[in-house]
C-alpha positions in Angstrom: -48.0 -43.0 -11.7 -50.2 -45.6 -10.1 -46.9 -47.7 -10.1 -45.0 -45.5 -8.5 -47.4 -45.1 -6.0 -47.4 -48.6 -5.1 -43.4 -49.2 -4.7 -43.7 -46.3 -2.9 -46.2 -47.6 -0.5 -44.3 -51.4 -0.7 -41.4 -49.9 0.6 -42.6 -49.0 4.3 -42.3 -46.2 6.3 -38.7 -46.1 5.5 -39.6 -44.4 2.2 -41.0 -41.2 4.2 -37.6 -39.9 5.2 -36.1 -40.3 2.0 -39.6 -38.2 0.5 -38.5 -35.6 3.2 -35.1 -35.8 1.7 -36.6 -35.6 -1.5 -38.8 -32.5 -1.1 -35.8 -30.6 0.6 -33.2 -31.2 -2.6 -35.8 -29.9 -4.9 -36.3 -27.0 -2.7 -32.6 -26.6 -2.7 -32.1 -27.1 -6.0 -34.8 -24.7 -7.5 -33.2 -21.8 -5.0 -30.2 -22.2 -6.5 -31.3 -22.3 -10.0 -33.4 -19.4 -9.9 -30.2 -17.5 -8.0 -27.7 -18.8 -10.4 -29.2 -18.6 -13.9 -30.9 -15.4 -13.1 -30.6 -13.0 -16.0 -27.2 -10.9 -15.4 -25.3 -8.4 -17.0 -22.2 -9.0 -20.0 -19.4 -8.3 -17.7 -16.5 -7.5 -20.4 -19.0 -5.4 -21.9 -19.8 -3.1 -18.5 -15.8 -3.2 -17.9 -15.2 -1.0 -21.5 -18.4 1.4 -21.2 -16.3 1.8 -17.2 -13.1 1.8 -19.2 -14.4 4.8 -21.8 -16.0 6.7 -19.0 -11.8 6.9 -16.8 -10.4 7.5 -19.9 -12.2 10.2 -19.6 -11.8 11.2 -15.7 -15.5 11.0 -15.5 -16.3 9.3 -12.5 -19.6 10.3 -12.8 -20.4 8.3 -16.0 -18.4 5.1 -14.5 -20.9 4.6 -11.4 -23.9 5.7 -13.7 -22.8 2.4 -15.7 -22.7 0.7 -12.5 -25.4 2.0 -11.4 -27.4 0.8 -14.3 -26.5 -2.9 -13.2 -28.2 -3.8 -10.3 -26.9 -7.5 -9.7 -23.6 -8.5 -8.1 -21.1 -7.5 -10.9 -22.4 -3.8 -11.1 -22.6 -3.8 -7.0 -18.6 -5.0 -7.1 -18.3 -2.5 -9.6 -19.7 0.5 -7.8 -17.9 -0.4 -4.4 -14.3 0.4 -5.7 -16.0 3.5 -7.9 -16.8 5.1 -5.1 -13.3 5.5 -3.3 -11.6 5.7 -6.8 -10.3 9.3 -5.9 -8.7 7.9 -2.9 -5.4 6.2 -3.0 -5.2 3.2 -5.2 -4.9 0.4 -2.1 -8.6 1.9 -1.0 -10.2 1.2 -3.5 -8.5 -2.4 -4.0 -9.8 -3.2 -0.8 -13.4 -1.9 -1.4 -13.8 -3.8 -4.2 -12.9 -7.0 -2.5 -14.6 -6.4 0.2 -17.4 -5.8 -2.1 -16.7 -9.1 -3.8 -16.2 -11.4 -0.6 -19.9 -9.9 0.4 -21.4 -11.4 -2.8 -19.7 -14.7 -3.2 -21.5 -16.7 -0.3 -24.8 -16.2 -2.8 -23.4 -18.2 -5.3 -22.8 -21.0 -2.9 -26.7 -21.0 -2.0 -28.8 -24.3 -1.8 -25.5 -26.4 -2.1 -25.0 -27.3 1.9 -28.4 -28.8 1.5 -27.8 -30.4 -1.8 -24.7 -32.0 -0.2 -26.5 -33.1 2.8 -29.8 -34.8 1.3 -27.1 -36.6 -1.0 -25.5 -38.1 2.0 -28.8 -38.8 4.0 -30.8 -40.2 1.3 -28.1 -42.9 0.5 -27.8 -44.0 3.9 -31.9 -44.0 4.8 -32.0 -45.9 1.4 -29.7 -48.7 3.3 -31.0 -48.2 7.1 -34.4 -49.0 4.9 -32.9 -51.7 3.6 -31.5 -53.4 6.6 -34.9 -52.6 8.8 -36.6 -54.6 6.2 -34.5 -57.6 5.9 -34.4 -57.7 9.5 -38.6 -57.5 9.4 -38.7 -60.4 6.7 -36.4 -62.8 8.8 -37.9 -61.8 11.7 -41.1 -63.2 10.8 -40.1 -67.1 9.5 -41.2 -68.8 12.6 -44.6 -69.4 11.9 -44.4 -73.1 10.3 -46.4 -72.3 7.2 -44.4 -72.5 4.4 -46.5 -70.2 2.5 -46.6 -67.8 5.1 -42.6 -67.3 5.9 -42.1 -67.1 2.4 -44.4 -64.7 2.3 -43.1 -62.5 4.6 -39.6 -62.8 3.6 -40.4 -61.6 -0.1 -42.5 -58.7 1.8 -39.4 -57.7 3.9 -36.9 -58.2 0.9 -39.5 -56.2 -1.6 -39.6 -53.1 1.5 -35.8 -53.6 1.4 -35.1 -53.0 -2.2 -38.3 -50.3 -2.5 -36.7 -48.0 0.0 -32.8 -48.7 -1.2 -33.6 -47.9 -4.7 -35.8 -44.8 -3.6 -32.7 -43.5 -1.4 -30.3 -44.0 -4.4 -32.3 -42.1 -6.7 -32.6 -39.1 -4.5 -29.2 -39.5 -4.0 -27.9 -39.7 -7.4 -30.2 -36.4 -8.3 -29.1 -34.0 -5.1 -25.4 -35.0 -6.5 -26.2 -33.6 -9.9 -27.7 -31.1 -8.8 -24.7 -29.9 -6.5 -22.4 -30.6 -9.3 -23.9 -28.3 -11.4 -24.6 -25.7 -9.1 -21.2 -25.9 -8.3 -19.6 -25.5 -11.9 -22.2 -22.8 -12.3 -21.1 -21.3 -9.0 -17.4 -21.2 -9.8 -17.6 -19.8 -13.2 -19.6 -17.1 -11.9 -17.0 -16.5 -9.5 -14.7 -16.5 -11.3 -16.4 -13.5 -13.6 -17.0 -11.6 -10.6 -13.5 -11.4 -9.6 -12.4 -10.3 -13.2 -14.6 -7.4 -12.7 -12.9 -6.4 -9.5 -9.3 -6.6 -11.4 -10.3 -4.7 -13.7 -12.0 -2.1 -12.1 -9.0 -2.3 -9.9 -6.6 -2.0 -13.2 -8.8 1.2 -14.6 -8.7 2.6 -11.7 -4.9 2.7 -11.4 -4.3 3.5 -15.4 -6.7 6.6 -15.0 -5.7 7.9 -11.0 -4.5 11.1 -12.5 -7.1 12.3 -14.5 -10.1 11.3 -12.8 -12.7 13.7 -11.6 -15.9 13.1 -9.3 -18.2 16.2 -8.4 -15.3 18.4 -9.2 -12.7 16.9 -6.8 -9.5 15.4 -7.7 -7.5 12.3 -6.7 -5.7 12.0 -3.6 -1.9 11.8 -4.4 0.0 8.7 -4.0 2.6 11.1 -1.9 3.5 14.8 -1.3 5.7 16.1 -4.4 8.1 19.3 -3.4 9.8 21.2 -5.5 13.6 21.4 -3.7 14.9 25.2 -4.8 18.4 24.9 -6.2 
């Protein structure tokens, strides 16, 4: 720790922003952990207890099952539920409504991760080049001792705060790419929910019941007297 503390210190105040950049990727980071890995409902098996309850025209039981889910899926889930005794396209366009309203959480933290991943790396070098510049800059006294002094100062500054900046870097890009995959593969389960709500829906139109109404038809039927 002690030696940590003292490359951090060698490499001047050019190691500040990157600790900024730092401090904001772990912020970022730990958001979207905490978002993305929070404890979440089996989707395949709320789609067949959904499933059982239209087979059945119960509406009812269908939205208590959503109902009983309070994260994202269930919230999808309940959305198209809820218009299921209109006309099939209604209910299609509640639930992805429903699901466009919950995908912008799974993209949390990663603008930030992308950005400190592309700040850190170039602090890391404007650090580098401000302390080259500071150790050439100060060779003109004619002491040997004392230019080479200074040089290996400016040089040590230069790598302290490029390998800082790299580091930072490389761990907000893990961190986005992880986030990501986790991201997309929870998208990708919340739009299987809202096809096959979608898919229930339409199998079941016919029989469903909700508070003792029926479906809307899909169009007037007449009987034409012979």
């Amino acid at each position: 720790m002690a030696s940590l503390a003292t490359h951090f210190f060698d490499g001047g105040e050019g190691m500040y922003p990157i600790l900024v950049c730092s401090i904001v990727m772990l912020a970022a980071g730990l958001l979207a952990i905490s978002r993305l890995w929070a404890p979440r409902p089996d989707a395949e098996r709320m789609l067949a207890e959904i499933e059982r309850a239209l087979a059945r025209g119960d509406v009812d039981g269908a939205i208590l099952v959503a109902l009983a889910s309070d994260r994202a899926a269930g919230r999808i889930a309940l959305a198209g539920l809820r218009e299921s005794l209109h006309r099939a396209g209604r209910a299609e366009a509640a639930l992805a409504s429903a699901l466009s309203a919950e995908l912008p959480a799974l993209r949390v933290g990663q603008s930030a991760l992308r950005a400190t991943t592309q700040l850190a790396t170039l602090l890391g070098l404007l650090g580098t080049v401000t302390g080259l510049r500071v150790g050439f800059s100060c060779m003109a006294p004619s002491d040997e001792y004392s230019r080479a002094s200074a040089l290996a100062h400016g040089i040590s500054d230069a790598l302290n705060c490029n390998a800082f900046g790299l580091f930072v870097s490389t761990l907000s890009l893990a961190l986005a790419w992880i986030t990501h995959a986790r991201g997309e593969m929870l998208r990708a389960e919340l739009e299987l929910v809202a096809r096959g709500v979608a898919n229930r829906i339409r199998a079941h139109h016919v029989d469903l019941r909700w508070l003792g109404q029926r479906p809307e038809l899909e169009r007037p039927t007449y009987r034409v007297a012979a």
